[in-house]
VOMIRO-114101 format. One record per atom (N, C-alpha, C): x, y, z; residue in three letters; residue number from 0; atom name. Coordinates in Angstrom, 1 decimal. Atoms other than C-alpha are relative to their C-alpha. Layout:
REM residues N
<rec X="X" Y="Y" Z="Z" r="ala" k="NUM" a="CA"/>
...
REM end
This chain:
REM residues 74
<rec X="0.1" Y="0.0" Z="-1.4" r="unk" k="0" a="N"/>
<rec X="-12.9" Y="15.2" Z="1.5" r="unk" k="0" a="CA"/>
<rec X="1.1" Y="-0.7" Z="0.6" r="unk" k="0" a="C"/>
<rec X="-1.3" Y="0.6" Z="-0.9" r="unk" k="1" a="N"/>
<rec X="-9.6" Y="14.5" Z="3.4" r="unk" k="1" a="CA"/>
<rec X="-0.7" Y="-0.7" Z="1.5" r="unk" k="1" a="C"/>
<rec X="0.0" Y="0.4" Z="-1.8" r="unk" k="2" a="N"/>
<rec X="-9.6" Y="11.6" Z="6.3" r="unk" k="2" a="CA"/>
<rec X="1.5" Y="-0.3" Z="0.3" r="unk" k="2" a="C"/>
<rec X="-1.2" Y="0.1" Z="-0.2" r="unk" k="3" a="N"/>
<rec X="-7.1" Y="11.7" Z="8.1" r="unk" k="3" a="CA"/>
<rec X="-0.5" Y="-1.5" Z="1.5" r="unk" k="3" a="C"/>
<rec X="0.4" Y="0.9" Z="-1.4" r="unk" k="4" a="N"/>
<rec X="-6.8" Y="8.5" Z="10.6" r="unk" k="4" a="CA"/>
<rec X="1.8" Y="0.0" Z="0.9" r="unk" k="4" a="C"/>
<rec X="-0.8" Y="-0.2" Z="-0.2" r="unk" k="5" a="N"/>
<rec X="-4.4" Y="8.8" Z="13.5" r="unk" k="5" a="CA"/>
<rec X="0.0" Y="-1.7" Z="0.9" r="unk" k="5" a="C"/>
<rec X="-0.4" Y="1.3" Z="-1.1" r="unk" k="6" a="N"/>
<rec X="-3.1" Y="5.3" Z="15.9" r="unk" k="6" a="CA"/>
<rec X="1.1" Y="0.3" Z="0.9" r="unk" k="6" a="C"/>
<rec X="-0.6" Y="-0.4" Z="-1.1" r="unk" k="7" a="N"/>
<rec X="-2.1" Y="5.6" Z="18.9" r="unk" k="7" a="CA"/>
<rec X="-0.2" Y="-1.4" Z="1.1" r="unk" k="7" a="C"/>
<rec X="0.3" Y="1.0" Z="-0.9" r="unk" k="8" a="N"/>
<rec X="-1.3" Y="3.3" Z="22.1" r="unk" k="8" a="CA"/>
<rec X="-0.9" Y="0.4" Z="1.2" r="unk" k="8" a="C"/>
<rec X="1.3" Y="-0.4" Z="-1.4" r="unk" k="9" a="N"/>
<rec X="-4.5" Y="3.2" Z="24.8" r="unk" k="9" a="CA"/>
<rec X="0.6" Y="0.4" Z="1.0" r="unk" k="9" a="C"/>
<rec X="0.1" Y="0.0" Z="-1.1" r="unk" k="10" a="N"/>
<rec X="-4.4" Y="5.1" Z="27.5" r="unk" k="10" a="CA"/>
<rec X="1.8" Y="0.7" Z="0.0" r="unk" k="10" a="C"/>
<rec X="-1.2" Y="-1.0" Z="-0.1" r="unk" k="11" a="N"/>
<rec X="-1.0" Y="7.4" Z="26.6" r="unk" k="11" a="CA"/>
<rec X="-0.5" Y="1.6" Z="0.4" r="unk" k="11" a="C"/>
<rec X="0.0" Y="-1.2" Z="0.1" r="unk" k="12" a="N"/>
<rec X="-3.0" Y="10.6" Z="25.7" r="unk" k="12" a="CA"/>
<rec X="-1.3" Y="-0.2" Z="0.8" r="unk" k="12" a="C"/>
<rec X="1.2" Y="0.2" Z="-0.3" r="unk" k="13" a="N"/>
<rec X="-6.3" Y="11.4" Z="27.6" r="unk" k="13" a="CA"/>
<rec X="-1.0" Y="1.3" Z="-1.0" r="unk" k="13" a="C"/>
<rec X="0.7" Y="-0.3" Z="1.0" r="unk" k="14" a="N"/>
<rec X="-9.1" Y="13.1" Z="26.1" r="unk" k="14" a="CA"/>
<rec X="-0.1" Y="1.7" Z="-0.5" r="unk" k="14" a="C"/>
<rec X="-0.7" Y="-1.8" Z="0.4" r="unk" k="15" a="N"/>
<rec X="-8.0" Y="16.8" Z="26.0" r="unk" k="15" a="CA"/>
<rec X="0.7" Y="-0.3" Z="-1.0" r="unk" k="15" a="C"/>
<rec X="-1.1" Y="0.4" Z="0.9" r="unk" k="16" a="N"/>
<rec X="-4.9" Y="15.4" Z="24.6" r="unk" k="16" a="CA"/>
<rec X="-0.4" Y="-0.1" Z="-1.4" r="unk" k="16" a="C"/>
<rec X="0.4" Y="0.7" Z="1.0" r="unk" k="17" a="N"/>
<rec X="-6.8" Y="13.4" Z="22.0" r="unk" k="17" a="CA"/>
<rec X="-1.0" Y="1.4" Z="-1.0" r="unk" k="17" a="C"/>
<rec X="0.6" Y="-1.3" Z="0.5" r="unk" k="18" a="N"/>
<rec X="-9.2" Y="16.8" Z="21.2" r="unk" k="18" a="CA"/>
<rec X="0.7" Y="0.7" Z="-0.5" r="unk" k="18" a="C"/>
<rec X="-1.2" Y="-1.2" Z="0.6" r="unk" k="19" a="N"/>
<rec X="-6.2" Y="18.9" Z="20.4" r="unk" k="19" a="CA"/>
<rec X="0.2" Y="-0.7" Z="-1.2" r="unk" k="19" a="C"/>
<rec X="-0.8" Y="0.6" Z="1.1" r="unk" k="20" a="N"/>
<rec X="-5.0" Y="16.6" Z="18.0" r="unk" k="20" a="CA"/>
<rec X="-0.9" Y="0.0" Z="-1.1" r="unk" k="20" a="C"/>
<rec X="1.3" Y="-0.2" Z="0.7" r="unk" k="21" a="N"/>
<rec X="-8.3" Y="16.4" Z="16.4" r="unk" k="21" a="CA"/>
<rec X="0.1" Y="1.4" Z="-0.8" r="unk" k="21" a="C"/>
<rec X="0.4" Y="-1.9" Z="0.4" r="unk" k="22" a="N"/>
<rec X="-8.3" Y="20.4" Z="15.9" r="unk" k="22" a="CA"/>
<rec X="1.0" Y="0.6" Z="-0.5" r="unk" k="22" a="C"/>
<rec X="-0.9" Y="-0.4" Z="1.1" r="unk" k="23" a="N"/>
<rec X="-4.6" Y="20.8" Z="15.0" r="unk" k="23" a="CA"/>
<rec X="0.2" Y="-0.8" Z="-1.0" r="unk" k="23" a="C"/>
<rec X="0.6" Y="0.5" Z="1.1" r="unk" k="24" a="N"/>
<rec X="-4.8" Y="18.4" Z="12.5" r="unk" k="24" a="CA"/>
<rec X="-0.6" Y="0.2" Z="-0.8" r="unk" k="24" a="C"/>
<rec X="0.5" Y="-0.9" Z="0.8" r="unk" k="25" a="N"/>
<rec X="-7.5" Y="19.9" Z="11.2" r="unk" k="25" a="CA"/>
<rec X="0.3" Y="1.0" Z="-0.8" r="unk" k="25" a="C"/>
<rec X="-0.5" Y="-1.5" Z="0.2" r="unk" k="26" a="N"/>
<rec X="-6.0" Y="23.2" Z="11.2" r="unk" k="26" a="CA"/>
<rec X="1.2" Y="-0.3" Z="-0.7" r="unk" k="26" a="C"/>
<rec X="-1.2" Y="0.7" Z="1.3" r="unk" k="27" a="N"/>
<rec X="-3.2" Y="21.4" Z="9.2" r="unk" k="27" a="CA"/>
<rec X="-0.6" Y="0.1" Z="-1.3" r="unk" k="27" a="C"/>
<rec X="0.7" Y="0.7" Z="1.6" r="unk" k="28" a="N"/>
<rec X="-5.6" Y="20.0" Z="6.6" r="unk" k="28" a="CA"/>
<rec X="0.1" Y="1.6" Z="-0.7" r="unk" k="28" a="C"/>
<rec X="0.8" Y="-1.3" Z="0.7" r="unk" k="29" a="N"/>
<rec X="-7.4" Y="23.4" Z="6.2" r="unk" k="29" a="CA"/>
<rec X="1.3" Y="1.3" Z="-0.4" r="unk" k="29" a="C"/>
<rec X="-1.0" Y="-0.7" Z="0.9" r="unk" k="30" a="N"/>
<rec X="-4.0" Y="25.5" Z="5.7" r="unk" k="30" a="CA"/>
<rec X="0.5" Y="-0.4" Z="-1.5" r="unk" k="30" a="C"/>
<rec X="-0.5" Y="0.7" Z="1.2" r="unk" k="31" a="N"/>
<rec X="-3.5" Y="23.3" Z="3.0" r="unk" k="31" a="CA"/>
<rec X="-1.0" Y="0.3" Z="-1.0" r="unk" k="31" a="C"/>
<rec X="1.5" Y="0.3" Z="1.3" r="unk" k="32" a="N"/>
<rec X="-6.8" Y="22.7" Z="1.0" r="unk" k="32" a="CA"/>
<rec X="-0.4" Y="1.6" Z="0.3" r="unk" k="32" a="C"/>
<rec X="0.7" Y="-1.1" Z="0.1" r="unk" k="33" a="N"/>
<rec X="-8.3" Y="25.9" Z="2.1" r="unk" k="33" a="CA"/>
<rec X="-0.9" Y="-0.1" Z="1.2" r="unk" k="33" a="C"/>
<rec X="0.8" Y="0.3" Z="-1.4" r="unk" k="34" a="N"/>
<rec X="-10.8" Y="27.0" Z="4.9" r="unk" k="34" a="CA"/>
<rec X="-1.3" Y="-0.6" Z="-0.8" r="unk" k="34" a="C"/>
<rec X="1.1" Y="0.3" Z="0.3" r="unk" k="35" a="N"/>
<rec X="-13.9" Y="26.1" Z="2.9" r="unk" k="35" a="CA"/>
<rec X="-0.1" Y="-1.9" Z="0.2" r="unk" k="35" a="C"/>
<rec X="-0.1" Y="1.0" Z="-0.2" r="unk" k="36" a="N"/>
<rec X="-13.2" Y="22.5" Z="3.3" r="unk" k="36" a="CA"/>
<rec X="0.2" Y="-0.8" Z="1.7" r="unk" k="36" a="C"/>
<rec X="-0.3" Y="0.7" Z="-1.4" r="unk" k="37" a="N"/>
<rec X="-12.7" Y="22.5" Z="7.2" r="unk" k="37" a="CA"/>
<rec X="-1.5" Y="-1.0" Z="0.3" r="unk" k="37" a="C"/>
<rec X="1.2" Y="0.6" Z="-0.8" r="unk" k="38" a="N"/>
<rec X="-16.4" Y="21.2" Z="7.9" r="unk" k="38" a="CA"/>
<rec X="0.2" Y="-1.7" Z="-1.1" r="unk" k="38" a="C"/>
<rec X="-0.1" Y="1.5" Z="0.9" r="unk" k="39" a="N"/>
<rec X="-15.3" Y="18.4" Z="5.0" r="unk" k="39" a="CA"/>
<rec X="1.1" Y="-1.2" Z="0.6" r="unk" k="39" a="C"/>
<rec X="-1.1" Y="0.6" Z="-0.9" r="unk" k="40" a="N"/>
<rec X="-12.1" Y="17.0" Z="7.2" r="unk" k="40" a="CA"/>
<rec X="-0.1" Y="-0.5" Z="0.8" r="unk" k="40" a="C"/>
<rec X="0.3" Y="0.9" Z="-1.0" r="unk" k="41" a="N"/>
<rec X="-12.3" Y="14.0" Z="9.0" r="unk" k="41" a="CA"/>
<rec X="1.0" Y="-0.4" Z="0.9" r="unk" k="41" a="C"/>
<rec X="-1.3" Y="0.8" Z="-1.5" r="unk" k="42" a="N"/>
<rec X="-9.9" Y="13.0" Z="12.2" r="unk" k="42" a="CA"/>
<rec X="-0.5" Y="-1.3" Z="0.3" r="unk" k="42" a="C"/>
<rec X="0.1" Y="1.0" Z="-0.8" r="unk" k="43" a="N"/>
<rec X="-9.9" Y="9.6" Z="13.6" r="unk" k="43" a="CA"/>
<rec X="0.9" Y="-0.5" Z="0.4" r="unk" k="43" a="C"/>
<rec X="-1.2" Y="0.1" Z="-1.5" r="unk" k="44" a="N"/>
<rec X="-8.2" Y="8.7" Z="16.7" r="unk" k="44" a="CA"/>
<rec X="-0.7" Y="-1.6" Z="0.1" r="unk" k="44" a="C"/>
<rec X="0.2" Y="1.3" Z="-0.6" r="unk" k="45" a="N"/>
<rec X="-7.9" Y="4.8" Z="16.8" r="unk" k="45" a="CA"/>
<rec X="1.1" Y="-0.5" Z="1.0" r="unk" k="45" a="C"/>
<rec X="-0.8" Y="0.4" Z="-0.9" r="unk" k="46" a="N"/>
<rec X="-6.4" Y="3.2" Z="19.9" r="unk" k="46" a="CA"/>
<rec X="0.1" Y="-1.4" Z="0.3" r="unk" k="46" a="C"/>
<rec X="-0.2" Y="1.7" Z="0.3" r="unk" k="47" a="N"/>
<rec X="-4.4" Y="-0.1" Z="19.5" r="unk" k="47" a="CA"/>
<rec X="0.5" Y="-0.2" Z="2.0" r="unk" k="47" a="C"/>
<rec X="0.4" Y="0.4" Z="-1.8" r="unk" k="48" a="N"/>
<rec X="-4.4" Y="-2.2" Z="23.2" r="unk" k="48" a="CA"/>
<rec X="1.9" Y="0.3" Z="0.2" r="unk" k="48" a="C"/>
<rec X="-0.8" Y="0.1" Z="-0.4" r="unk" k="49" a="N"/>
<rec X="-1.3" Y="-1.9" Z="25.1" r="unk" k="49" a="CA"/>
<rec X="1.3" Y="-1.5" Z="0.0" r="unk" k="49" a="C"/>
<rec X="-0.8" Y="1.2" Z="0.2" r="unk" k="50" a="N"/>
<rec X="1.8" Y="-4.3" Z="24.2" r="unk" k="50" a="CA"/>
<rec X="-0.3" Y="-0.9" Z="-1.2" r="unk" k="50" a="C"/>
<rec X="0.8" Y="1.1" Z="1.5" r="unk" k="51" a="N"/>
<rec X="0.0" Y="-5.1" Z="20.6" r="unk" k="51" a="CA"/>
<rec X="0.3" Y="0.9" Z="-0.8" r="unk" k="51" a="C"/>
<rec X="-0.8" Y="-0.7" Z="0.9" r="unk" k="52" a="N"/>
<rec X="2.1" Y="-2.2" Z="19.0" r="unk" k="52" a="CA"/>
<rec X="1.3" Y="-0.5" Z="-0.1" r="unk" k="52" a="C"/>
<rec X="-1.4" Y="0.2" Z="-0.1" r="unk" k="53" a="N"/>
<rec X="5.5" Y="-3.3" Z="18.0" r="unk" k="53" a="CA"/>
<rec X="1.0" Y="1.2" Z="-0.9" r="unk" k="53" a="C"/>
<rec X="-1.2" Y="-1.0" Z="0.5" r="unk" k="54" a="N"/>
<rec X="8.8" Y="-1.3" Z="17.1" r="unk" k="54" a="CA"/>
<rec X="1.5" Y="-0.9" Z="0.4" r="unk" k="54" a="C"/>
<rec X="-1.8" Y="0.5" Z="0.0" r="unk" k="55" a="N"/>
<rec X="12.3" Y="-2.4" Z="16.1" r="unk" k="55" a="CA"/>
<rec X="-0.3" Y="-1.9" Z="0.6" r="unk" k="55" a="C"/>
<rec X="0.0" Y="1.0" Z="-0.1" r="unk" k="56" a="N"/>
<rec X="10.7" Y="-6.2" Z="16.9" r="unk" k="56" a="CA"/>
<rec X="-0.3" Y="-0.7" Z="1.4" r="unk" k="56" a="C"/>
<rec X="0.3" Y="0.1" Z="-1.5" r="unk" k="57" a="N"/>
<rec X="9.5" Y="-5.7" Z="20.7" r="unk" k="57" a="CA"/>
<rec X="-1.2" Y="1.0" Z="0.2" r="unk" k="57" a="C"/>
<rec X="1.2" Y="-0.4" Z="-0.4" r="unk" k="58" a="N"/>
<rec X="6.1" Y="-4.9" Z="21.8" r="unk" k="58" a="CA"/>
<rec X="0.3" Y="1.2" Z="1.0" r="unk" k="58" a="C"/>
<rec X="0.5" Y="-1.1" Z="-0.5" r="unk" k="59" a="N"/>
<rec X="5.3" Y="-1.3" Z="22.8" r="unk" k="59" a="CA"/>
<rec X="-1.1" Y="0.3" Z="1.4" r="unk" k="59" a="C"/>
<rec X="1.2" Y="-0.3" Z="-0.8" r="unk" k="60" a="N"/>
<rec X="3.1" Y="-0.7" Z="25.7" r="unk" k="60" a="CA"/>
<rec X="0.0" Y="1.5" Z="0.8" r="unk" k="60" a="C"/>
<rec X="0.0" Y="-1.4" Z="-0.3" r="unk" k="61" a="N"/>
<rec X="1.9" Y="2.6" Z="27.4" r="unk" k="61" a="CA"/>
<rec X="0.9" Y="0.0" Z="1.2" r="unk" k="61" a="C"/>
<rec X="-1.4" Y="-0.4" Z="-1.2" r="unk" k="62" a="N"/>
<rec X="4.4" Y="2.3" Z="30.6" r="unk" k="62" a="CA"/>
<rec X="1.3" Y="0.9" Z="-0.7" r="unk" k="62" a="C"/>
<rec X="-1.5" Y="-0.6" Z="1.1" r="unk" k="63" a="N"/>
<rec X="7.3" Y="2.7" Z="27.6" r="unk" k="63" a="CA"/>
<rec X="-0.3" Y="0.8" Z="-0.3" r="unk" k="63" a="C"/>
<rec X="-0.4" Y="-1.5" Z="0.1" r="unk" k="64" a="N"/>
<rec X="5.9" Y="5.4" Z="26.3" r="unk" k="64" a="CA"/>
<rec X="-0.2" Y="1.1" Z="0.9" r="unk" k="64" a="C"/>
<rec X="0.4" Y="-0.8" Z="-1.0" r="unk" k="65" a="N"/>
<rec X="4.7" Y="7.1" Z="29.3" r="unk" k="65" a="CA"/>
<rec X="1.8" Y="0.7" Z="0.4" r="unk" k="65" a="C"/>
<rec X="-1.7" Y="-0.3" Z="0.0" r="unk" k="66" a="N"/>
<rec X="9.0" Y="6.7" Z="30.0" r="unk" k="66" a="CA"/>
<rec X="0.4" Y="0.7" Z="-0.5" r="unk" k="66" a="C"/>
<rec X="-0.8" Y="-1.0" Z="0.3" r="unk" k="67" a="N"/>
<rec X="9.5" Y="8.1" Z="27.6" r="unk" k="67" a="CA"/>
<rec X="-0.1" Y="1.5" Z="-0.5" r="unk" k="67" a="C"/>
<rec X="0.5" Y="-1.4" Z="-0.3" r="unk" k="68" a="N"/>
<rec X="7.4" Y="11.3" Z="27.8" r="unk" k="68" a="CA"/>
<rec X="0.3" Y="0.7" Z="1.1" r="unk" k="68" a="C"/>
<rec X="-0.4" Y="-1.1" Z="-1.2" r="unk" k="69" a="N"/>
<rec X="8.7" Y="12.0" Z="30.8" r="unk" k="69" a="CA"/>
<rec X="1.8" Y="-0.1" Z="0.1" r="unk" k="69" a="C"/>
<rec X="-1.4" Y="0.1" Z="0.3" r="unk" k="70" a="N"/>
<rec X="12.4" Y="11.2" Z="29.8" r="unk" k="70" a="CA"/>
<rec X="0.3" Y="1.4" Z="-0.9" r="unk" k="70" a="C"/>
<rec X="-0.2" Y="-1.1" Z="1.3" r="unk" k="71" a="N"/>
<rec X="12.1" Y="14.2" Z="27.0" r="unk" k="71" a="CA"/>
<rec X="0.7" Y="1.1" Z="0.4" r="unk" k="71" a="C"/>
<rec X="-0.9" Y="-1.1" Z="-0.7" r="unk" k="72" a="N"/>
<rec X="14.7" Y="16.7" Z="27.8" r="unk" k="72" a="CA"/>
<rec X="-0.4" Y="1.2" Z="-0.7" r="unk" k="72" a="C"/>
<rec X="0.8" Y="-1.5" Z="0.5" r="unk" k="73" a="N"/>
<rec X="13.2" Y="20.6" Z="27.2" r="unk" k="73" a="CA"/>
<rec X="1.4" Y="0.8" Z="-0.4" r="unk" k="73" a="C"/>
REM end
């Protein structure tokens, strides 16, 4: 039985967001293993507080990433 656990910073994605990820994820696993295993496939969406993620040695918070979701050039 695959878990899969994801971490994320509070308050980036809201809960649509967070439901997709749940379902494609899933739909990851289950191409993989097979469909008989989808009802066996666990997601979990944990969300660390804002400015208590670090990267490259400097605290992360959701403003930065929010920046830089909307910096993303298409």
């Amino acid at each position: 039985m695959p878990l899969v656990d994801i971490h994320l910073i509070e308050g980036v994605f809201d809960k649509k967001q967070k439901q997709e990820m749940i379902s494609k994820v899933t739909d990851a696993m289950v191409a993989i293993e097979g469909e008989a295993l989808r009802p066996l496939t666990w997601v979990r969406i944990y969300e660390v507080a804002s400015g208590q993620w670090g990267v490259g040695g400097a605290g992360l918070t959701t403003a930065d990433v929010k920046a830089k979701q909307f910096s993303k050039t298409g």
